[in-house]
C-alpha positions as CSV (number, residue, x, y, z in Angstrom):
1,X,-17.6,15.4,0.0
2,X,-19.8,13.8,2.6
3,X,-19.0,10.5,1.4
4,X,-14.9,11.0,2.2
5,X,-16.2,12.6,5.5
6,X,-18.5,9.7,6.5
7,X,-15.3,7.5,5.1
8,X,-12.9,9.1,7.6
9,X,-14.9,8.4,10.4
10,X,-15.6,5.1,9.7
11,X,-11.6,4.8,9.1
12,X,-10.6,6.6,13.0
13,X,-13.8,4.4,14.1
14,X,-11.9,1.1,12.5
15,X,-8.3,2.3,13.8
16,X,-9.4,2.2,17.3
17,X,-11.3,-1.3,17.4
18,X,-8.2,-2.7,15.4
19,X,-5.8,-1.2,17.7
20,X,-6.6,-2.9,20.5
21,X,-7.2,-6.1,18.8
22,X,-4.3,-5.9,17.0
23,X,-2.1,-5.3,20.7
24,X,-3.9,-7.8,22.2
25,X,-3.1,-10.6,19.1
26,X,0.5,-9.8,19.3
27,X,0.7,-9.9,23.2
28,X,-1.1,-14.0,22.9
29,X,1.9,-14.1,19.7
30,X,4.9,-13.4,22.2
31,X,3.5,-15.2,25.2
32,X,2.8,-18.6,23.4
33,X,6.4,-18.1,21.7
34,X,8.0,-17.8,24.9
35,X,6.1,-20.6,26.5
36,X,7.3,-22.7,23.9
37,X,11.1,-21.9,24.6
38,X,10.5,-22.8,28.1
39,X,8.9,-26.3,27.5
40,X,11.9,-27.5,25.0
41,X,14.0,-26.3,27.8
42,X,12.0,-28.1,30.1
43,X,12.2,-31.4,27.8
44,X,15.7,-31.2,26.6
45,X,16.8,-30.8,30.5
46,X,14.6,-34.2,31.2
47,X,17.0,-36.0,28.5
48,X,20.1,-35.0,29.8
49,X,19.0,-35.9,33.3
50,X,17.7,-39.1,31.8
51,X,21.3,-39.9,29.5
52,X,23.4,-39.0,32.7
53,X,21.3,-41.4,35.0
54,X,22.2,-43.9,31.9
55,X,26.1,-42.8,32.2
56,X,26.2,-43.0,36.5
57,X,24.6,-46.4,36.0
58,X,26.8,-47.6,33.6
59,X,30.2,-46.8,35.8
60,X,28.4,-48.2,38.5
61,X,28.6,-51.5,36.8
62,X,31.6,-51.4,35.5
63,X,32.8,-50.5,39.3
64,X,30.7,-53.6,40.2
65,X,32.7,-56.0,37.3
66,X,36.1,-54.2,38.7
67,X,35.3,-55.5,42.1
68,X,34.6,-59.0,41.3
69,X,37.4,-58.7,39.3
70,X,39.4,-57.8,42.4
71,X,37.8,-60.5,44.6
72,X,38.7,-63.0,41.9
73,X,42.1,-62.2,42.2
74,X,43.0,-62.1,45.8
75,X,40.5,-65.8,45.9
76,X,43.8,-66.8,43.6
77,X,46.4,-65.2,45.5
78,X,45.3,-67.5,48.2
79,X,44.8,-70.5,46.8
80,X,48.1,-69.6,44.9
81,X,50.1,-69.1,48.6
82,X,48.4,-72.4,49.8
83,X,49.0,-74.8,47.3
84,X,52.9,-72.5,46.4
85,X,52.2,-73.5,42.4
86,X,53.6,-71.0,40.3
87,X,51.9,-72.5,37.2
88,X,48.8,-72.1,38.9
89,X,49.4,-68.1,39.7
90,X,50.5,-67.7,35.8
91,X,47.4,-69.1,34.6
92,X,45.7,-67.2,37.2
93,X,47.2,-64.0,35.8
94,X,46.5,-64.5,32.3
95,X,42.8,-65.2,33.4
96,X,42.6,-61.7,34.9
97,X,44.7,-60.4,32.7
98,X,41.7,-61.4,30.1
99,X,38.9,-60.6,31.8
100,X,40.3,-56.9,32.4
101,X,41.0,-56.6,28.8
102,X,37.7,-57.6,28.2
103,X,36.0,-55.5,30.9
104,X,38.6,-52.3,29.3
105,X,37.0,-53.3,25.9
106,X,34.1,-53.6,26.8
107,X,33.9,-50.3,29.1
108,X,35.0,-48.5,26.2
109,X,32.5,-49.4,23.7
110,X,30.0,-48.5,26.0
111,X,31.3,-44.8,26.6
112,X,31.6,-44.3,22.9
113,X,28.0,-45.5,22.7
114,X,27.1,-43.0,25.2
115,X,29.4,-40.3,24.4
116,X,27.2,-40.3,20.3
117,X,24.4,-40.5,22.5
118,X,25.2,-37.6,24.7
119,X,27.2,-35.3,22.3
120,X,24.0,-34.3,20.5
121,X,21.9,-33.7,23.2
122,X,24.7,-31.8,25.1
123,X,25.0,-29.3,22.1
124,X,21.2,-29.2,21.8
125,X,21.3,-28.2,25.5
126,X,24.2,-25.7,25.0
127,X,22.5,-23.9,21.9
128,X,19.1,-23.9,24.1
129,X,21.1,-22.3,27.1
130,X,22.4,-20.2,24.8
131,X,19.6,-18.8,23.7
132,X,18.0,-18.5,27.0
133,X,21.1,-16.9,28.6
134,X,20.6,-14.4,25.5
135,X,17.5,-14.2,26.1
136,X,18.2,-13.6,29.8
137,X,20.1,-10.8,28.7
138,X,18.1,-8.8,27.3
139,X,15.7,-9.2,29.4
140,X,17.9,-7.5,32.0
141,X,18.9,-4.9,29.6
142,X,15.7,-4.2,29.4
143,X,14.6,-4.6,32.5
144,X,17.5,-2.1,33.8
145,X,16.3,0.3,30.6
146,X,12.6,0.4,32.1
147,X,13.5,0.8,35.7
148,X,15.8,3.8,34.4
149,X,12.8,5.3,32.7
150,X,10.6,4.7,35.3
151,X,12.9,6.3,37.9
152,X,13.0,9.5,35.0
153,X,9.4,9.1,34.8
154,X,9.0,9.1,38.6
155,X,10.6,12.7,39.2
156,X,8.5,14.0,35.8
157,X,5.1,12.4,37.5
158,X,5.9,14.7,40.8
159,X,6.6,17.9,38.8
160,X,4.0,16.6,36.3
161,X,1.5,16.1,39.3
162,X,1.6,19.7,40.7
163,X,1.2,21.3,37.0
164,X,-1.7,18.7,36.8
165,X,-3.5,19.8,39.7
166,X,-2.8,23.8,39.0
167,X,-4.1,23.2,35.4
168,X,-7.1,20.8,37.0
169,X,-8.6,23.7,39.3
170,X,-8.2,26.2,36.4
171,X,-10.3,23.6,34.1
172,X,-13.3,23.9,36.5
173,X,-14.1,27.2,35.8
174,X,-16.3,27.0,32.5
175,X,-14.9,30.5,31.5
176,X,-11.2,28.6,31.7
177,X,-12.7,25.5,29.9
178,X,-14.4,27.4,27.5
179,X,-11.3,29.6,26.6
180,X,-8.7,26.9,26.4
181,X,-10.8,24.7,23.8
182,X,-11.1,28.0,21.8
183,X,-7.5,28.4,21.9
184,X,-7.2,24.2,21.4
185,X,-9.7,24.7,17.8
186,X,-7.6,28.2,16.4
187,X,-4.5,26.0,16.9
188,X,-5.9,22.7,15.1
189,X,-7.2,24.8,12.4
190,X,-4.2,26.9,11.7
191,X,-2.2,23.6,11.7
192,X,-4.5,21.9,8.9
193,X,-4.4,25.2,7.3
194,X,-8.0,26.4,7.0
195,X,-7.6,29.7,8.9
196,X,-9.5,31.3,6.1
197,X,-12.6,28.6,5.8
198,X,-13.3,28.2,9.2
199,X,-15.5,30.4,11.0
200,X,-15.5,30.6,15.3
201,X,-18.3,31.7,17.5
202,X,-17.4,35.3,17.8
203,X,-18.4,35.7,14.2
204,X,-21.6,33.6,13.7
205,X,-24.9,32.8,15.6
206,X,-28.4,32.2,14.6
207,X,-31.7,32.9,16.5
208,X,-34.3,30.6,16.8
209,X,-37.5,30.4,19.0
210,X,-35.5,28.8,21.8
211,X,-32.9,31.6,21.7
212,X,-30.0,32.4,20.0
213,X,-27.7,29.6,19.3
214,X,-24.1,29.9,18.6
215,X,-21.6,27.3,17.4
216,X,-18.2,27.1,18.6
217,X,-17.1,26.8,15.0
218,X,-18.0,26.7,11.3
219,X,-16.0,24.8,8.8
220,X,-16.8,25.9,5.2
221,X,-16.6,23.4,2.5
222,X,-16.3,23.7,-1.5
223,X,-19.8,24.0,-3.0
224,X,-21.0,26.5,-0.2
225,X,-21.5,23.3,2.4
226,X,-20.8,23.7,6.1
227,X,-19.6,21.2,8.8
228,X,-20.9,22.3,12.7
229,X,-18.4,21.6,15.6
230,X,-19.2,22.1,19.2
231,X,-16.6,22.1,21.8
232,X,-18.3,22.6,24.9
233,X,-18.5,19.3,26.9
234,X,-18.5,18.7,30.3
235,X,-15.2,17.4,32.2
236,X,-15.8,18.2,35.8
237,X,-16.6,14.7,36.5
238,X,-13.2,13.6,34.5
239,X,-11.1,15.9,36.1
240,X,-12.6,14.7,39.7
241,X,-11.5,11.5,38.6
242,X,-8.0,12.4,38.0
243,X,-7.5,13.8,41.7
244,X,-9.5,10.8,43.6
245,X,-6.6,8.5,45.2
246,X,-10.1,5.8,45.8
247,X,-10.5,3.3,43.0
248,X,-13.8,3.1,43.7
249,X,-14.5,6.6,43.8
250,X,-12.8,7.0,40.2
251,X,-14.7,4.7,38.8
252,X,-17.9,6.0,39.9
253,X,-16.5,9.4,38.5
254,X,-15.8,7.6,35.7
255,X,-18.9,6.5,35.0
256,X,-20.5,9.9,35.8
257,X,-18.2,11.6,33.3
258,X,-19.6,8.8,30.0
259,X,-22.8,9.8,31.0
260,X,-22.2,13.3,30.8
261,X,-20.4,13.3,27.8
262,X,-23.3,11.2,26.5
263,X,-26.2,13.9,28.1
264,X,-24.5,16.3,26.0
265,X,-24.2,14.4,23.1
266,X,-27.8,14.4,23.0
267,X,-29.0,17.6,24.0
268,X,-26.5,19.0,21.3
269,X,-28.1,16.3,18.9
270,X,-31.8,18.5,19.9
271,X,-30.5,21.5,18.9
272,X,-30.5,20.6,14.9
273,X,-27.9,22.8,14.3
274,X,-27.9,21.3,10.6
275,X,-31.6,22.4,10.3
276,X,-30.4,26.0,11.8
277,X,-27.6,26.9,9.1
278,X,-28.0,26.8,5.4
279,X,-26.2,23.9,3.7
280,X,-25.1,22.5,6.0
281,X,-23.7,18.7,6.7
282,X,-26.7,16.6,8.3
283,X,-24.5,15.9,11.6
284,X,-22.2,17.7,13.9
285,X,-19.0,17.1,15.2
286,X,-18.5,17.2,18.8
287,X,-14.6,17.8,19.4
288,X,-13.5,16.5,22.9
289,X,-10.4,18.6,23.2
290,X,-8.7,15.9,25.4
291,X,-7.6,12.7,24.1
292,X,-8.1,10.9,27.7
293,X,-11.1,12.1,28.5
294,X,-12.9,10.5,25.3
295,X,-10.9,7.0,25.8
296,X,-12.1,7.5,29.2
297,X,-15.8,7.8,28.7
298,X,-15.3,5.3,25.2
299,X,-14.1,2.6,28.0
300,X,-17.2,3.2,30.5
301,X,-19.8,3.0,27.3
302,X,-18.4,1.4,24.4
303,X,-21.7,2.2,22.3
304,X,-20.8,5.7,22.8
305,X,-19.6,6.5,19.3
306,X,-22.7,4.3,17.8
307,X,-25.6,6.1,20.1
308,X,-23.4,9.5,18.7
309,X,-23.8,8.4,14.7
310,X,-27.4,7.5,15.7
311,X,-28.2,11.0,16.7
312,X,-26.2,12.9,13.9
313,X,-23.2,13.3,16.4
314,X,-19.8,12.7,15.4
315,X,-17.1,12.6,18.1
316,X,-13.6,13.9,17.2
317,X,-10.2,14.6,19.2
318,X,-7.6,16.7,18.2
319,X,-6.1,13.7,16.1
320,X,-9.5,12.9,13.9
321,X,-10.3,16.5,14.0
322,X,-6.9,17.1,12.1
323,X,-7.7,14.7,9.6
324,X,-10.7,15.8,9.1
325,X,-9.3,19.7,8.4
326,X,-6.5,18.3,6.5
327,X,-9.1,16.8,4.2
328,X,-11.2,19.7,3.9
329,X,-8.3,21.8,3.1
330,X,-7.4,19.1,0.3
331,X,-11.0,19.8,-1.0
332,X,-10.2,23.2,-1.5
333,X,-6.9,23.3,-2.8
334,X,-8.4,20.7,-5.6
335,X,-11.6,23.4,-6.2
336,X,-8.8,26.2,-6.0
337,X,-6.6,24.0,-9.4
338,X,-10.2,23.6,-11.0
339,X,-10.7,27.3,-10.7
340,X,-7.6,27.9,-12.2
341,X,-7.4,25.5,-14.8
342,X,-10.6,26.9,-16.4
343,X,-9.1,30.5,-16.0
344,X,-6.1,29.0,-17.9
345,X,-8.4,27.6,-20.6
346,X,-10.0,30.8,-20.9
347,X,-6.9,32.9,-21.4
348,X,-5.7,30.2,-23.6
349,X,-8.9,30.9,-25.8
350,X,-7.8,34.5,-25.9
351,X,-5.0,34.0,-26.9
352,X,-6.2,31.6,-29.8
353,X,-8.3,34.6,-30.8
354,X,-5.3,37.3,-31.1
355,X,-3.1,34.7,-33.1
356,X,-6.1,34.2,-35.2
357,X,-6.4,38.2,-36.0
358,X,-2.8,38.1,-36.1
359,X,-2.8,35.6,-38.9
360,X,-5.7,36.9,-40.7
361,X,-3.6,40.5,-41.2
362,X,-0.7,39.1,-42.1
363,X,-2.4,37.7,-44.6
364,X,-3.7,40.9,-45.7
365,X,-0.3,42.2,-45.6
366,X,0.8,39.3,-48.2
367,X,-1.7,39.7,-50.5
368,X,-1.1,43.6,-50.5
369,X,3.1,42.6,-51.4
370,X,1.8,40.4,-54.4
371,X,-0.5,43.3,-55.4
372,X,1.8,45.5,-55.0
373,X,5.1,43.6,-56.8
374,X,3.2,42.8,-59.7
375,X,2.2,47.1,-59.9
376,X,5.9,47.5,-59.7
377,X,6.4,45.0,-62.5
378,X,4.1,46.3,-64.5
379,X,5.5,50.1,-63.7
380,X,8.8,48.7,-65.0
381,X,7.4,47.3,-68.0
382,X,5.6,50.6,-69.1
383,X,9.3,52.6,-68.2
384,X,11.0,50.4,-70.4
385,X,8.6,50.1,-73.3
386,X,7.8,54.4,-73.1
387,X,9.6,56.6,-71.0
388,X,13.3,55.2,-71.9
389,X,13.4,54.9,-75.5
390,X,12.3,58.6,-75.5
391,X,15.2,59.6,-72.7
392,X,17.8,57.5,-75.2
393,X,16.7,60.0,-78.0
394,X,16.6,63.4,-75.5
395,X,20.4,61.7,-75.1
396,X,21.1,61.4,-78.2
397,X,19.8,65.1,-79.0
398,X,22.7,66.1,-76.8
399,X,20.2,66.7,-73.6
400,X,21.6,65.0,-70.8
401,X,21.6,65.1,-66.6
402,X,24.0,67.2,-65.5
403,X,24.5,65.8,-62.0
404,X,22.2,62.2,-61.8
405,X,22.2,59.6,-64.4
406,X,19.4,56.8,-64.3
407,X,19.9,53.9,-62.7
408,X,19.0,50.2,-64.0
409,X,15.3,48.4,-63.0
410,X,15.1,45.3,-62.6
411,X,11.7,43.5,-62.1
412,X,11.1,41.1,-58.7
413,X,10.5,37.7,-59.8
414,X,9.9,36.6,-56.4
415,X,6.7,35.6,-55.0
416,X,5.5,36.4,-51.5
417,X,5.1,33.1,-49.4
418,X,1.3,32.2,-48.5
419,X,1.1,31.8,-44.4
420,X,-0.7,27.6,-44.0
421,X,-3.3,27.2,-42.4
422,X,-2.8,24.2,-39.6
């Protein structure tokens, strides 16, 4: 039993070290993903800035051939008008005529060249702005989703804030404090389902030499062991914290509140209460009944849950303290099946014993038949050897029954059927 206890601690122990390694791996996983989405954005734009530099340069030139092209012919046009030869002009003509083709040929080629060159880059650069259009998206989606709940969350914080501070003032008081984590345990408890194995402070104590010492509550375990849990630990500095609006001041509050949580740790360590109560578990559990207050302290003094193991102290919140129940309560239903299962075994050995006597005068009562068949054989025999040949004669005498006549025996032939023994 103290083994799956100690194993349960060391499991809530390992939760809450892998929890926030485990955020803090997957928050490096989605940042380096999304820098990589931005720096083949980054490069893909480079090549279509590069390919369309390519393409202006490329009309450029061809712009450049077009105007020579144009020079050359008004040079002929001239010379043509001069010199009024009409052979001259033709040949001219078919010249340009050439060199356009050419240049149309050659202008051509080159787009097509470009165009393979561009087409896969363009669609590369369309799927990429898809996705980051998509991505965009819902981004803004979610974006719009959170500002939502934070405008929700807003109104709840000011409603929330004036509950806060009413239930703040009424935790000072350690009556209040006291009285709520009573009511926080009897709520636990009936939840895991060990109302009847857990016993609060109203209903035990001890007294040693420094006084009497009473335990906020007593869990009972199978086999007569006990597990002590104490529920009184300071939060004055805590809730001081939650009303300062100065950072500074919070965290010195903050720091206050570990170190009381860890004073008390220790003075409850002092008291021994395993040496105080019979059987029970060699540590204590000290239940923080709110779940912010321990992260709180755990994040001012992270060797807080160590120093605790060192001195016999085991911290629990409402979450580990339910496990811990819950597996108690397992305990018990699994001593309850034992203790059941050998009541079954013993009624089942009762039982053996009745079919046994059971047998043993049925038997009796089968032997008795045979004896007694074989008596009324034997009966029959004797009537029909003696008593009826001497009625036959009384009959034949003339003295007969007036109103009965006898009736035909027959002997039983069949044997009674031996009971086997399995």
């Amino acid at each position: 039993m103290e083994f799956i206890i100690y194993l349960i601690i060391g499991l809530i122990i390992g939760f809450l070290f892998g929890k926030f390694w485990i955020e803090s791996q997957l928050k490096l996983k989605y940042q380096k993903q999304l820098r990589q989405i931005e720096n083949q954005w980054n490069e893909e734009k480079l090549k279509y800035a590069q390919t369309q530099s390519d393409l202006n340069t490329e009309k450029q030139l061809n712009k450049l051939v077009n105007d020579q092209l144009k020079d050359t012919f008004e040079t002929l046009a001239t010379k043509v008008s001069r010199s009024n030869n009409q052979t001259f002009i033709e040949l001219a003509k078919e010249t340009m005529n050439g060199l356009i083709v050419k240049a149309e040929e050659d202008y051509s080629r080159r787009s097509e060249s470009i165009n393979d060159m561009v087409k896969p880059l363009k669609e590369s650069l369309e799927k990429h702005e898809k996705l980051v259009v998509d991505f965009q998206k819902g981004n803004n989606e979610a974006i719009r989703s959170l500002k939502n709940y934070l405008e929700e969350l807003g109104k709840s914080q000011k409603s929330l804030e004036k509950e806060t501070g009413a239930l703040v003032t009424a935790l000072k008081s350690p009556k209040v404090r006291g009285r709520w984590g009573e009511i926080g345990l009897k709520r636990i408890v009936e939840f895991s389902g060990m109302s009847h194995y857990c016993d609060f402070d109203e209903q035990v104590s001890t007294n040693t030499e420094e006084g009497q010492m009473r335990p906020d509550m007593i869990v009972n375990l199978p086999g007569n062991r006990r597990i002590i849990v104490d529920s009184k630990v300071p939060l004055n500095a805590y809730l001081n914290a939650l009303e300062s609006e100065n950072d500074l001041d919070k965290k010195q509050l903050l720091k206050d509140h570990a170190k009381a949580v860890a004073t008390h740790m220790k003075s409850l360590s002092a008291k021994a209460y395993w040496s105080q109560f019979d059987d029970s578990i060699d540590f204590v559990v000290l239940y923080i009944e709110v779940e912010s207050a321990f992260s709180a302290a755990l994040g001012e003094n992270h060797h807080l849950i160590i120093e605790g193991l060192k001195n016999r102290i085991v911290y629990a919140t409402p979450t580990t303290l339910i496990s811990l129940l819950q597996t108690v309560a397992f305990s018990w239903k699994q001593q309850k099946a034992g203790k059941n299962a050998h009541k079954i075994i013993q009624s089942s050995r009762d039982l053996q014993e009745r079919i046994a006597s059971f047998n043993e005068s049925l038997n009796k009562i089968g032997q008795n038949l045979n004896v007694l068949v074989k008596t009324y054989n034997q009966s029959i025999g004797s009537w029909e050897g003696r008593v009826l040949p001497g009625v036959k004669k009384m009959e034949e005498l003339g003295v007969k029954a007036e109103k009965k006549k006898l009736k035909e025996l027959t002997q039983i032939d069949r044997n009674i059927r031996e009971l086997k023994q399995s």
